[in-house]
C-alpha positions in Angstrom: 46.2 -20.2 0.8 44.4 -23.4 0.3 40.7 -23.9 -1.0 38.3 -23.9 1.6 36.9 -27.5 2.3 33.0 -26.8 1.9 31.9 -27.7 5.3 29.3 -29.5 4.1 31.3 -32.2 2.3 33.5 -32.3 5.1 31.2 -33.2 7.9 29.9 -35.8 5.3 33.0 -37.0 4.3 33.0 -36.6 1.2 36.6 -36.2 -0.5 37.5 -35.3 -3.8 39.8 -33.8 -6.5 39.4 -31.0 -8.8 41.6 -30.4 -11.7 41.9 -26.9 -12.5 43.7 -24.9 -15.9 44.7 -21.1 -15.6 46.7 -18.6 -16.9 49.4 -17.0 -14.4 50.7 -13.9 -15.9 53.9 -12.1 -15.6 53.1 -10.5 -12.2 51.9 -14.0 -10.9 48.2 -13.6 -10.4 45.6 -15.9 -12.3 43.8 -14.2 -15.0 40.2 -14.7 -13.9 39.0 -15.4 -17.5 41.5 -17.7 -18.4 40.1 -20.2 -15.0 38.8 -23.8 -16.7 38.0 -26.5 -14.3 39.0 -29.8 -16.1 37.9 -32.1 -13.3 35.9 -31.7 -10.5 34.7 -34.2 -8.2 32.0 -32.1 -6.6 30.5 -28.7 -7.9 31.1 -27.2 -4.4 34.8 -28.1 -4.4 35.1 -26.0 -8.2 33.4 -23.3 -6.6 36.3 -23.5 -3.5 39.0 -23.6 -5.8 37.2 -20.4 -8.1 37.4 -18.8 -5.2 40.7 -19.5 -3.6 42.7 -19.0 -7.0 41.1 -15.4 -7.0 43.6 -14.6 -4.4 46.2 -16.9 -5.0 50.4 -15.7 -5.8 52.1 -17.4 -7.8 56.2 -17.4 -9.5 55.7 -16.2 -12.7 57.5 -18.4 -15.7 60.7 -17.2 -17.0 62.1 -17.1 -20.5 65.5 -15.4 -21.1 65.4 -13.8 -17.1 62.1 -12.7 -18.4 58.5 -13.1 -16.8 56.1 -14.4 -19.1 52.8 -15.4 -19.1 52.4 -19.7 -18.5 49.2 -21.7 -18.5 49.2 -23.8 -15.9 47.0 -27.1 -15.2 46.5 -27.9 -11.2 44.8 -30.0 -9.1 43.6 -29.5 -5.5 43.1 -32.6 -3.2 40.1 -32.3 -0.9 40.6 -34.8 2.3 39.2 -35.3 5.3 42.0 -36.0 8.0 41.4 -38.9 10.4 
């Protein structure tokens, strides 16, 4: 699933990007203590995408048929439809 928009940004229109780094390890869940925000346009989008990646699936990289861990860099778009 998708970040949340904060519904506070969205009724003031307010769009933005956040640019997220995380590990994804072999089972395809991000390791919480590995979460970086890069980017963030707005400190109540970061706190959107915290929590949406806490629940978030991912494929894990393969090497050799393998899953391994990957870091992963991200970003999530935030805008308001019209």
């Amino acid at each position: 699933a998708a970040p949340r928009y904060p519904e506070t940004l969205r009724a003031a229109g307010v769009e933005g990007t956040v640019l997220a780094e995380f590990v994804v390890d072999t089972a395809g869940r991000v390791e919480p203590a590995s979460v970086r925000v890069v980017a963030s346009a707005h400190p109540l989008f970061e706190q959107a995408v915290r929590a949406a990646l806490r629940g978030l699936r991912f494929r894990p990289a393969e090497v050799g048929g393998r899953a391994v861990r990957q870091l992963v860099q991200q970003p999530f778009v935030f805008a308001v439809r019209r």
